[in-house]
NUTI-349282 format. One line per 4 residues: number of its first residue (from 1); for each residue x, y, z of N, C-alpha, C. Coordinates in nm, 4 decimals, always signed. Example, Ala and Ser with C-alpha at 12.3 -4.5 7.8 and 13.67 -1.06 7.14 Angstrom:
! residues 2
1 = +1.3190/-0.5690/+0.7800/+1.2300/-0.4500/+0.7800/+1.3200/-0.3300/+0.7800 | +1.2850/-0.2250/+0.7080/+1.3670/-0.1060/+0.7140/+1.2900/+0.0030/+0.7870
This chain:
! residues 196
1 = +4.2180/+0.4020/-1.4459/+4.1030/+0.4114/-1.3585/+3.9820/+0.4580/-1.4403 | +3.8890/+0.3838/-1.4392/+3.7715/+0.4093/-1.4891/+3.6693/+0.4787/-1.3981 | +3.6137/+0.5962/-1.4173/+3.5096/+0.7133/-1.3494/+3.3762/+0.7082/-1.4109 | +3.2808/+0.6326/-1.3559/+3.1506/+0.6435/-1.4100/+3.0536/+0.7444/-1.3609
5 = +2.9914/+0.8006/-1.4517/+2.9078/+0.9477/-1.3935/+2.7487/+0.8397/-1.3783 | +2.7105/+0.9416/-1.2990/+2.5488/+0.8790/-1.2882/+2.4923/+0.8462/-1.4631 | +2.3814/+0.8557/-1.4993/+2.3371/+0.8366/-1.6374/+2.2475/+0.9617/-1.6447 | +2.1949/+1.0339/-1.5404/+2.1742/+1.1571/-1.5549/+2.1536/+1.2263/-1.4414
9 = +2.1892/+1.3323/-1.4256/+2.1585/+1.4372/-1.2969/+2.0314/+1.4140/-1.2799 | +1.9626/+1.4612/-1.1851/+1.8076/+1.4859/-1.1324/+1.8384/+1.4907/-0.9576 | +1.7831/+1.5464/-0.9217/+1.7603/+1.6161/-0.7738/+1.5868/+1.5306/-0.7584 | +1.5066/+1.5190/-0.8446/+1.3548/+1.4649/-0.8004/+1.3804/+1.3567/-0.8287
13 = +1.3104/+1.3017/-0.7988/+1.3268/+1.1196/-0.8450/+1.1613/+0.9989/-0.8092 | +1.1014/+0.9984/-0.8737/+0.9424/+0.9274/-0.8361/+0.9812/+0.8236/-0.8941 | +1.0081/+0.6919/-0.7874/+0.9742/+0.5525/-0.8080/+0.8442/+0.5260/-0.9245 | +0.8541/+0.4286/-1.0355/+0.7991/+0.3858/-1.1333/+0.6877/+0.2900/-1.1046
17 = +0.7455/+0.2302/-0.9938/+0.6428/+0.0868/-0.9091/+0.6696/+0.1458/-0.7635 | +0.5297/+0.0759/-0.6844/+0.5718/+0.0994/-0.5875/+0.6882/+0.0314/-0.5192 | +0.7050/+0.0687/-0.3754/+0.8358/-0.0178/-0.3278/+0.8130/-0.1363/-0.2483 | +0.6080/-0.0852/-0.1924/+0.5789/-0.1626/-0.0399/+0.4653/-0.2214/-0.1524
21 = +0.3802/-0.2802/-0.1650/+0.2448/-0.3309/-0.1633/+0.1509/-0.3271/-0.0555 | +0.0413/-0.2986/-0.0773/-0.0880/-0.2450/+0.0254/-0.0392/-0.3275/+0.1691 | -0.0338/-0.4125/+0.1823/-0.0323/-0.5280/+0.3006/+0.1540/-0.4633/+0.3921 | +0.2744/-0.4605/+0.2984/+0.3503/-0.4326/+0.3322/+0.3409/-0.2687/+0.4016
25 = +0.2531/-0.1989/+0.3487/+0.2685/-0.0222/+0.3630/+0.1918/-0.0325/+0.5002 | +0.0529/-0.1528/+0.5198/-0.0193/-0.1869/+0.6551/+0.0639/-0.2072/+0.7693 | +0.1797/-0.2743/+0.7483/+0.2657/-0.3303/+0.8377/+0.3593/-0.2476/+0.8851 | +0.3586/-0.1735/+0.8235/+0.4989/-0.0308/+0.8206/+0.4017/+0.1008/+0.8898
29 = +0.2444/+0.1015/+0.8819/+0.1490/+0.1585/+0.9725/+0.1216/+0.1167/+1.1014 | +0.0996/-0.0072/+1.1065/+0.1701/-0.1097/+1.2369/+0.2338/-0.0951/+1.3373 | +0.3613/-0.0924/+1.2349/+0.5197/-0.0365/+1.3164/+0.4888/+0.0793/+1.3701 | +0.4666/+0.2129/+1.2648/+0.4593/+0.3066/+1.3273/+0.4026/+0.3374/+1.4403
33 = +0.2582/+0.2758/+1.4623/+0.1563/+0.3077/+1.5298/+0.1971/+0.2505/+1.6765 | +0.2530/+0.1763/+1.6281/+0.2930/+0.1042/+1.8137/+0.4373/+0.1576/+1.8456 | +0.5236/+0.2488/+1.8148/+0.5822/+0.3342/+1.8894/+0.5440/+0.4555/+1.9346 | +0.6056/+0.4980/+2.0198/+0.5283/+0.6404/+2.1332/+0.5527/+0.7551/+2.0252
37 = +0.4163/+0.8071/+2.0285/+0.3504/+0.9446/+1.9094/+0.4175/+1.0337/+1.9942 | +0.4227/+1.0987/+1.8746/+0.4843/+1.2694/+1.9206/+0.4198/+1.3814/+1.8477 | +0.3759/+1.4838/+1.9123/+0.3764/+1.5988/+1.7603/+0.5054/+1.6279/+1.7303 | +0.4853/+1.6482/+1.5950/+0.5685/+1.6703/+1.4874/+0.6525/+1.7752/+1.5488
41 = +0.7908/+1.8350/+1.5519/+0.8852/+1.9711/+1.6278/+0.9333/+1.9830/+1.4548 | +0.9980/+2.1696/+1.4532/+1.0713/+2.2028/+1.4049/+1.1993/+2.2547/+1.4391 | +1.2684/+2.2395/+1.3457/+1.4289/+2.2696/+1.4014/+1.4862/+2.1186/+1.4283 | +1.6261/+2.1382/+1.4960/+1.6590/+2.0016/+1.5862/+1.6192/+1.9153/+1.6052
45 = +1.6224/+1.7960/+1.5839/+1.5140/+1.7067/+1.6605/+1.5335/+1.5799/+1.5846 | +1.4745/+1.4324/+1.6792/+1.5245/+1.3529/+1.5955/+1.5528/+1.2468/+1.6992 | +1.5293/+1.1078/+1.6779/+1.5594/+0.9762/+1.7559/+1.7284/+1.0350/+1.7904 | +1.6988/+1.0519/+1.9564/+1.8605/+1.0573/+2.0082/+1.9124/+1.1665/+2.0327
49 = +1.8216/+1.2828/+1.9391/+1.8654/+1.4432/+1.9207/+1.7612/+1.5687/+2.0271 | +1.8517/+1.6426/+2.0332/+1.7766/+1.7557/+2.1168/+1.6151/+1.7791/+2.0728 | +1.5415/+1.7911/+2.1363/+1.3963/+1.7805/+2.0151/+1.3813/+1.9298/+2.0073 | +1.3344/+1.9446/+1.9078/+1.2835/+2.1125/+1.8089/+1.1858/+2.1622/+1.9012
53 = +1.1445/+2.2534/+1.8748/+0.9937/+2.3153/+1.9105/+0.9014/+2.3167/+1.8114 | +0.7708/+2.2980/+1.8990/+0.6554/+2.2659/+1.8260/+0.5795/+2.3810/+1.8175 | +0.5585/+2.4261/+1.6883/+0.4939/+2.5207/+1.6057/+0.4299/+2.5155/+1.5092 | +0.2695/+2.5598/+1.5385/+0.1670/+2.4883/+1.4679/+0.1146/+2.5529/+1.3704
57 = +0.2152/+2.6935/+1.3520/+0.1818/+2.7898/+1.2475/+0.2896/+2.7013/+1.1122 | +0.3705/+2.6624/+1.1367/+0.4964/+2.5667/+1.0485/+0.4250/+2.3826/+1.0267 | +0.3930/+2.3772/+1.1309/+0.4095/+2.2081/+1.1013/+0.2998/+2.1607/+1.1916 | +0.1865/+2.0729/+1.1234/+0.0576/+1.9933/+1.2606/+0.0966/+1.8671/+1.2108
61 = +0.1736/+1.7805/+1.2659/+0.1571/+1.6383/+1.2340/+0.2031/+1.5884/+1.3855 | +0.1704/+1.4094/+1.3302/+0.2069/+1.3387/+1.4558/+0.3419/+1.2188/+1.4044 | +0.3980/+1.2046/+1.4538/+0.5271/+1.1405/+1.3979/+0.5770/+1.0459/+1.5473 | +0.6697/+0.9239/+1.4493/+0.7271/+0.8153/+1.5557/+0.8159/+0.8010/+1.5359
65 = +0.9653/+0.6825/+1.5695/+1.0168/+0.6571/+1.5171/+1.0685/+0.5049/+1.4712 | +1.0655/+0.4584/+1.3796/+1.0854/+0.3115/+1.3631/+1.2321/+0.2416/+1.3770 | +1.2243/+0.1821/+1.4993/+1.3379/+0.1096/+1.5600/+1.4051/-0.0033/+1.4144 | +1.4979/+0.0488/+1.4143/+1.6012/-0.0682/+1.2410/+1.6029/-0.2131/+1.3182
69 = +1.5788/-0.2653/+1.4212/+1.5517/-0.4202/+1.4033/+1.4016/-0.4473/+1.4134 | +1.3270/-0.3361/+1.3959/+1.1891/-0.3600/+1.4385/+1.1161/-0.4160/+1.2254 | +1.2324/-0.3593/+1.2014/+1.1599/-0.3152/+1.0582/+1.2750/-0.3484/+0.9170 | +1.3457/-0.4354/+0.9555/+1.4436/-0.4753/+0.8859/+1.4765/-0.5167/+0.7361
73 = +1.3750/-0.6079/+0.6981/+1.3376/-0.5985/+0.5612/+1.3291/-0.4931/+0.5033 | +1.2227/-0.3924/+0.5424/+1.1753/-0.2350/+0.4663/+1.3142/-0.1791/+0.4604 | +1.3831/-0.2093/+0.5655/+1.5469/-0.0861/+0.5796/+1.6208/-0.1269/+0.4812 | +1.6501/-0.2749/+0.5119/+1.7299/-0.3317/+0.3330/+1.6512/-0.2520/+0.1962
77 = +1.5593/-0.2941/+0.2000/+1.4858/-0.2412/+0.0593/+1.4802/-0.1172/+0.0590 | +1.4862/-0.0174/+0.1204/+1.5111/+0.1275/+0.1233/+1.6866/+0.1777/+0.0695 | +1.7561/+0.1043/+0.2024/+1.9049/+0.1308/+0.1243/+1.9565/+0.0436/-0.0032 | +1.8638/+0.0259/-0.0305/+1.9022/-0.0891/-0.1715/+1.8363/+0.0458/-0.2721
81 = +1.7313/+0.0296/-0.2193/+1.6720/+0.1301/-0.3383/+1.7243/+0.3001/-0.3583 | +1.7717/+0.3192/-0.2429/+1.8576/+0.4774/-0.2403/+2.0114/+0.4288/-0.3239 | +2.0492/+0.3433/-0.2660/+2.2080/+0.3452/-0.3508/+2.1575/+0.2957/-0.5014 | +2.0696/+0.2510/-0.5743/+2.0754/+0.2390/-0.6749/+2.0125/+0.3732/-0.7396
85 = +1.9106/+0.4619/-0.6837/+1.8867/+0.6042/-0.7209/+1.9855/+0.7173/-0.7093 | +2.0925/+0.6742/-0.6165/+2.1799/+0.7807/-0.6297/+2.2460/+0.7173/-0.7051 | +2.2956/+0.6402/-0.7384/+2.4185/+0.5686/-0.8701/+2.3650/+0.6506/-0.9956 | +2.2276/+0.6305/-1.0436/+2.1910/+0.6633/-1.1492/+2.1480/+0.8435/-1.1828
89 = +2.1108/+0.8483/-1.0609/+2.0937/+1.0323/-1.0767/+2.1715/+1.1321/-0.9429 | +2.1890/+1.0961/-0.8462/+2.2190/+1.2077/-0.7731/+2.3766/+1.2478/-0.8170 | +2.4333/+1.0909/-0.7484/+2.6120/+1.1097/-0.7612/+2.6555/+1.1842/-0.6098 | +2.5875/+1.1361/-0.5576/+2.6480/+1.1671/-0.4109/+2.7367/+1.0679/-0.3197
93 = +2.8791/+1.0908/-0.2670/+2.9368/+1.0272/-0.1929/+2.8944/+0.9691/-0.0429 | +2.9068/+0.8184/-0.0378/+2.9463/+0.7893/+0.0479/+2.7814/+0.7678/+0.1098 | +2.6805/+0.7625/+0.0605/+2.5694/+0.7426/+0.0968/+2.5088/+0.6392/+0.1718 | +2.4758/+0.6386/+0.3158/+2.4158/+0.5006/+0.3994/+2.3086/+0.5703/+0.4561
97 = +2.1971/+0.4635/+0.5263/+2.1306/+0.5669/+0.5653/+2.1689/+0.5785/+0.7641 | +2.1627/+0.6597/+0.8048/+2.2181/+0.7284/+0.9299/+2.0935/+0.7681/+1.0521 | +1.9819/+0.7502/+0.9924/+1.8833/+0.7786/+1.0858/+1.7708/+0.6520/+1.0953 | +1.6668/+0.6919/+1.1887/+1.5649/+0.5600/+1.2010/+1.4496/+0.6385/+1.0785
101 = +1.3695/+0.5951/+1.0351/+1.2477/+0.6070/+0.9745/+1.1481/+0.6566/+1.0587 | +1.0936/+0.8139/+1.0048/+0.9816/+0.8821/+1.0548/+0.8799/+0.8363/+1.0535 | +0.7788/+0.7609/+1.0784/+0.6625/+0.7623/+1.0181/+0.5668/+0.8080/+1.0882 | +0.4983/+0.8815/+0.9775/+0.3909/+1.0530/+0.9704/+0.2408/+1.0493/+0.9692
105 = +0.1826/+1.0901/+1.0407/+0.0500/+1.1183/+0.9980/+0.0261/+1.2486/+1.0257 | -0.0512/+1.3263/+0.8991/-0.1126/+1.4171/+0.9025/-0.2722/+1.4015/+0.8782 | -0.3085/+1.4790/+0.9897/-0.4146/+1.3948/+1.0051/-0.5551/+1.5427/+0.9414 | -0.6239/+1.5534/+0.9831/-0.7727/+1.6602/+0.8900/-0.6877/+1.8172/+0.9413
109 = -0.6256/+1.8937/+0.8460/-0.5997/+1.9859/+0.8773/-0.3925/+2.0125/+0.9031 | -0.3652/+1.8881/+0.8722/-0.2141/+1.8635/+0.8971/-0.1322/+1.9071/+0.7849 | -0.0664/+2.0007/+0.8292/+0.0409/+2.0506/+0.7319/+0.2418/+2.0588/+0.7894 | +0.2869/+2.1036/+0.6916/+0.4671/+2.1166/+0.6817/+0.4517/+2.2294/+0.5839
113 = +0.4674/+2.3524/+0.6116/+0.4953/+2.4787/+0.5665/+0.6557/+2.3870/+0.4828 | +0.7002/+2.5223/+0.4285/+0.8040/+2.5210/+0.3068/+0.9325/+2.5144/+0.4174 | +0.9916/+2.4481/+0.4009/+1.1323/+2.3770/+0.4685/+1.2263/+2.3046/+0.4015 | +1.3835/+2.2814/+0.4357/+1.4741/+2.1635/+0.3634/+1.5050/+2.1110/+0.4686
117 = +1.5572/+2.0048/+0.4223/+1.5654/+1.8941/+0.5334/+1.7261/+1.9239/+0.5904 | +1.8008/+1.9452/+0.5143/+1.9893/+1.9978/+0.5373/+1.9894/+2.1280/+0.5327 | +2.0170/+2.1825/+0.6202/+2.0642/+2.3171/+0.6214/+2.2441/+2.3041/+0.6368 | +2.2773/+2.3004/+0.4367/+2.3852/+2.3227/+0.4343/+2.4892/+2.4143/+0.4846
121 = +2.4430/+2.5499/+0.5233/+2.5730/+2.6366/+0.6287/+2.5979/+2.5473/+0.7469 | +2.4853/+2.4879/+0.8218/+2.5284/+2.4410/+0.9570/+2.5710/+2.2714/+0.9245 | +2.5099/+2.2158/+0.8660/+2.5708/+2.0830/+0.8390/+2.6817/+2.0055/+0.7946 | +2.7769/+2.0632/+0.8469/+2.9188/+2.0186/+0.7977/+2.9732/+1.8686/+0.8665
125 = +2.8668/+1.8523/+0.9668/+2.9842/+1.7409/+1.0821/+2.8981/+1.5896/+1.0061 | +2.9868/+1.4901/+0.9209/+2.9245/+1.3341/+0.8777/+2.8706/+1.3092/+0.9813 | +2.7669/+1.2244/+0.9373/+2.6759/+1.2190/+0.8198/+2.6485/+1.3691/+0.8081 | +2.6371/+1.4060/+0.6794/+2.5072/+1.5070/+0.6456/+2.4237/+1.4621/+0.5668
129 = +2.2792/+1.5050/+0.5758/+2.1879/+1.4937/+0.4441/+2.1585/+1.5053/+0.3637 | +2.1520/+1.4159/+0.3062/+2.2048/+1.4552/+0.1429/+2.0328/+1.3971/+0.0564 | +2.0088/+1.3066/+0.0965/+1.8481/+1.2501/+0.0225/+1.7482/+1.2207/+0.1180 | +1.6393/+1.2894/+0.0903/+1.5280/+1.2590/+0.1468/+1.4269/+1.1955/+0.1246
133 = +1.3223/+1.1054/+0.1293/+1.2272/+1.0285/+0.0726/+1.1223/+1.0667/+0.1376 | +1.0534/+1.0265/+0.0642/+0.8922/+1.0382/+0.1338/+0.8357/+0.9011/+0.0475 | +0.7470/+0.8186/+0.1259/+0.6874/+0.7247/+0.0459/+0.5252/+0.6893/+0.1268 | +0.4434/+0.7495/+0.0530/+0.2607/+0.6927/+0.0677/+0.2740/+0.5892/+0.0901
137 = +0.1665/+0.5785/+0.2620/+0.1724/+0.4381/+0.2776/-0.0240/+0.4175/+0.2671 | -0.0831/+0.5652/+0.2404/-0.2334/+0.5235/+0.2989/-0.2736/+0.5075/+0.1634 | -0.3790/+0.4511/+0.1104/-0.4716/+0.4710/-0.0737/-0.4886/+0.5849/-0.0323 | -0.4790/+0.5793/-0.1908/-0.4914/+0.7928/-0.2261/-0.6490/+0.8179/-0.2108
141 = -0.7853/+0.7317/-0.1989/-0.8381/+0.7370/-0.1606/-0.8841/+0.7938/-0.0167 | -0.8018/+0.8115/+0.0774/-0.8261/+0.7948/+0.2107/-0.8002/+0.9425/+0.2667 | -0.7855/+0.9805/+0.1601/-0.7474/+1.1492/+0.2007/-0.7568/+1.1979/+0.0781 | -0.7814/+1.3485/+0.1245/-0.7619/+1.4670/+0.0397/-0.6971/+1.5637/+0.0340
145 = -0.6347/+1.6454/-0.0334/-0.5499/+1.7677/-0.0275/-0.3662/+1.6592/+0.0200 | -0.3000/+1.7351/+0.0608/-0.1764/+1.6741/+0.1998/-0.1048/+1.6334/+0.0565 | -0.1086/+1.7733/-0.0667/+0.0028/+1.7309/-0.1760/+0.1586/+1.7465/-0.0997 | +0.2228/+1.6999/-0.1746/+0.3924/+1.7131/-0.1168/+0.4139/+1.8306/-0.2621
149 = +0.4486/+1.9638/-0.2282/+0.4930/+2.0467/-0.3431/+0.7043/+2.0405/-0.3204 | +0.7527/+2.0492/-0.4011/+0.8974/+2.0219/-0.3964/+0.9138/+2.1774/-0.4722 | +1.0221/+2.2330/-0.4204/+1.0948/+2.3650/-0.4928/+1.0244/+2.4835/-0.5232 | +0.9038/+2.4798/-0.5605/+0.7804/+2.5833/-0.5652/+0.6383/+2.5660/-0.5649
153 = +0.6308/+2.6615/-0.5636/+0.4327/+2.6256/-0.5696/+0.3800/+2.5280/-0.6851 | +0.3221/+2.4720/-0.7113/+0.2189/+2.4319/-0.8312/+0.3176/+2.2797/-0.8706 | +0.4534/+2.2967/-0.8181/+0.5163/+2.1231/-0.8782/+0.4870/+2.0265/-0.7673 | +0.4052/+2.0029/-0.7994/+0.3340/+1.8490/-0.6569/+0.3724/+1.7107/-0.7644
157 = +0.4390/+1.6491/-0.6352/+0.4527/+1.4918/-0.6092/+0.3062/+1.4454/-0.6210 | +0.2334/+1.3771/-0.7060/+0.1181/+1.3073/-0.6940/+0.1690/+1.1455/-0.6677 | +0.2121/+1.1016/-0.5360/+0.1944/+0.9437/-0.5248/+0.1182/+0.8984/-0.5189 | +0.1670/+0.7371/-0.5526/+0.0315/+0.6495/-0.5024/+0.0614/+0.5433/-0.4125
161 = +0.0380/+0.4971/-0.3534/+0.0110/+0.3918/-0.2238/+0.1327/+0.3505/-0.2595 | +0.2455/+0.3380/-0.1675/+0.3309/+0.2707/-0.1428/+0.4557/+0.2593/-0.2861 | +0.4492/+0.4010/-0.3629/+0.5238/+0.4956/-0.3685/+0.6398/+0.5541/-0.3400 | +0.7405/+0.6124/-0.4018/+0.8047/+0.7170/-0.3013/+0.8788/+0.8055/-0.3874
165 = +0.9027/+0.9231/-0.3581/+0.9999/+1.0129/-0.4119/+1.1414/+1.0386/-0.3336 | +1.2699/+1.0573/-0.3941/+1.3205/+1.0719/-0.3401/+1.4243/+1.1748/-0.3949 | +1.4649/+1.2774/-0.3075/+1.5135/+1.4255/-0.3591/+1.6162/+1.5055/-0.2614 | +1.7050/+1.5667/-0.3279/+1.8132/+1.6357/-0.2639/+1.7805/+1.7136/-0.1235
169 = +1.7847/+1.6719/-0.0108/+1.7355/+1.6807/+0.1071/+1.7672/+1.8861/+0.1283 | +1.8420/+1.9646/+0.0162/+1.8815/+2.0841/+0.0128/+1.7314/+2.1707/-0.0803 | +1.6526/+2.1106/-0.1181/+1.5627/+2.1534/-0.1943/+1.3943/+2.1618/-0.1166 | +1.4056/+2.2777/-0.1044/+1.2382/+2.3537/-0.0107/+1.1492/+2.2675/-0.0409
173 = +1.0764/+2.2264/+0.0201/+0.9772/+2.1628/+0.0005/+0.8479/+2.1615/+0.0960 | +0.7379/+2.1157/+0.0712/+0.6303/+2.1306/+0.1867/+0.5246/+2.0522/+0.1649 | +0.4239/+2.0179/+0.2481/+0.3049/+1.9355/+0.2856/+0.2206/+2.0276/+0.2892 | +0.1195/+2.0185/+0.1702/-0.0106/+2.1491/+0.1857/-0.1134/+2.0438/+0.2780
177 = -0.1923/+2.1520/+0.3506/-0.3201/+2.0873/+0.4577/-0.3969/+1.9818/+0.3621 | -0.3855/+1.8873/+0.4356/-0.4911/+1.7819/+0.4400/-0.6367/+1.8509/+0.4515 | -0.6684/+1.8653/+0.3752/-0.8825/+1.9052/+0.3755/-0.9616/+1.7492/+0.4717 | -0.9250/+1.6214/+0.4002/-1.0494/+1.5432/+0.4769/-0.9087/+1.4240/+0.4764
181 = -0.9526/+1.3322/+0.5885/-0.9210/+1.2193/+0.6185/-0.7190/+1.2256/+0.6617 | -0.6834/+1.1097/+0.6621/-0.5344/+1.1020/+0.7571/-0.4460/+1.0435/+0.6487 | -0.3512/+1.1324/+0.5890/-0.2461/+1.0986/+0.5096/-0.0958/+1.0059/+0.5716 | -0.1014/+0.9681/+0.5553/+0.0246/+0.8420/+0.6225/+0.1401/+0.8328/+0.5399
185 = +0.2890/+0.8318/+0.6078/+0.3703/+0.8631/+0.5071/+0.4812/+0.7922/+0.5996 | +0.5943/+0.7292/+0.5310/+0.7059/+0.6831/+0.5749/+0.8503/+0.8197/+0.5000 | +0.9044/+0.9039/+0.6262/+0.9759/+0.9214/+0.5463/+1.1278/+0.9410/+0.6307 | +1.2380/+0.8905/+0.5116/+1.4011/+0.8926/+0.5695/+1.4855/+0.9827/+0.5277
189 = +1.5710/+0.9953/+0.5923/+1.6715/+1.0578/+0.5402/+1.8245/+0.9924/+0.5284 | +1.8833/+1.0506/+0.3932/+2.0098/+0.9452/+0.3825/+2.1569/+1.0678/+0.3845 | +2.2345/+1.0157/+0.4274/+2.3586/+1.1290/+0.4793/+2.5082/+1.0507/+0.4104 | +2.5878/+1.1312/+0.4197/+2.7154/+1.0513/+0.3751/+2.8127/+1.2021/+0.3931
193 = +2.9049/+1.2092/+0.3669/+3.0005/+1.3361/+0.3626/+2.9808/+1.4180/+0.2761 | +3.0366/+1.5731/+0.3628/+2.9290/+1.6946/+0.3366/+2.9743/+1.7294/+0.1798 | +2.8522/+1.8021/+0.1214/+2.8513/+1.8376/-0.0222/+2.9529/+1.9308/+0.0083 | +3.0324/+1.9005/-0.1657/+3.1041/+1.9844/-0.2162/+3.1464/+2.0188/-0.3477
């Protein structure tokens, strides 16, 4: 039996090219925009799930959710592009993705205080979360501030349009305030059986 290891560990991971092109990231704004807005909840919550509470000292955004036959192409090319990022760096079992696609706007003043997406003590029951993405869908033009910092202060994700990072859904992370204009963001989460 032959055992192949990833080719290297990494928990961060920034796409080299983007994934969408301007016109594709429009269409995926589209999508979003024509399902029913919500503000953003913390805690619980989730297409199907008990919803969180909304707390505006933690989190100001507006969020949807994108129906998987609404958006089918992007979903292939997402789980295409996660199982070949975890092959090469995570090494996580059993990886599909298990939820619909968030898509985010933070709009003049919109933030995500410091949070992980898996809270490994409570997440034991498959799927758990194991990778998270975030991918720019607006020009970096179109806003200001609304960095994504990962693990501590001062390490910011700088994307660009249609973009994405994708990172161990166990690792703090946060959305500093947007100063001017509406940051737009597609982001998933991918689950498979619980870390061990």
């Amino acid at each position: 039996m032959i055992i192949t290891e990833p080719r290297w560990k990494s928990y961060v991971v920034e796409t080299t090219s983007p994934l969408f092109t301007p016109e594709q990231c429009q269409l995926i704004i589209n999508a979003g925009r024509s399902e029913p807005r919500n503000d953003a909840s913390v805690g619980p919550g989730g297409p199907g799930k008990e919803r969180g509470v909304i707390d505006t000292e933690i989190r100001t955004s507006h969020i949807s959710w994108i129906p998987f036959k609404k958006m089918v192409p992007m979903y292939k090319k997402l789980e295409r592009t996660m199982k070949q990022t975890n092959a090469n760096h995570f090494g996580f079992d059993g990886m599909k993705i298990t939820e619909m696609a968030q898509y985010t706007e933070y709009p003049n003043g919109g933030f995500y205080d410091w949070h992980i997406d898996s809270d490994t003590e409570f997440s034991q029951e498959p799927p758990v979360r194991k990778i998270s993405m975030t991918c720019l869908l607006s020009p970096e033009h179109e806003f200001e501030g609304g960095d994504l910092e990962l693990m501590k202060e001062g390490k910011v994700a700088k994307l660009k349009q249609g973009h994405a990072i994708f990172f161990a859904s166990f690792i703090r992370h946060r959305v500093k305030p947007v100063i001017t204009g509406n940051r737009k963001s597609l982001v998933m989460w991918f689950g498979g059986t619980p870390l061990r």
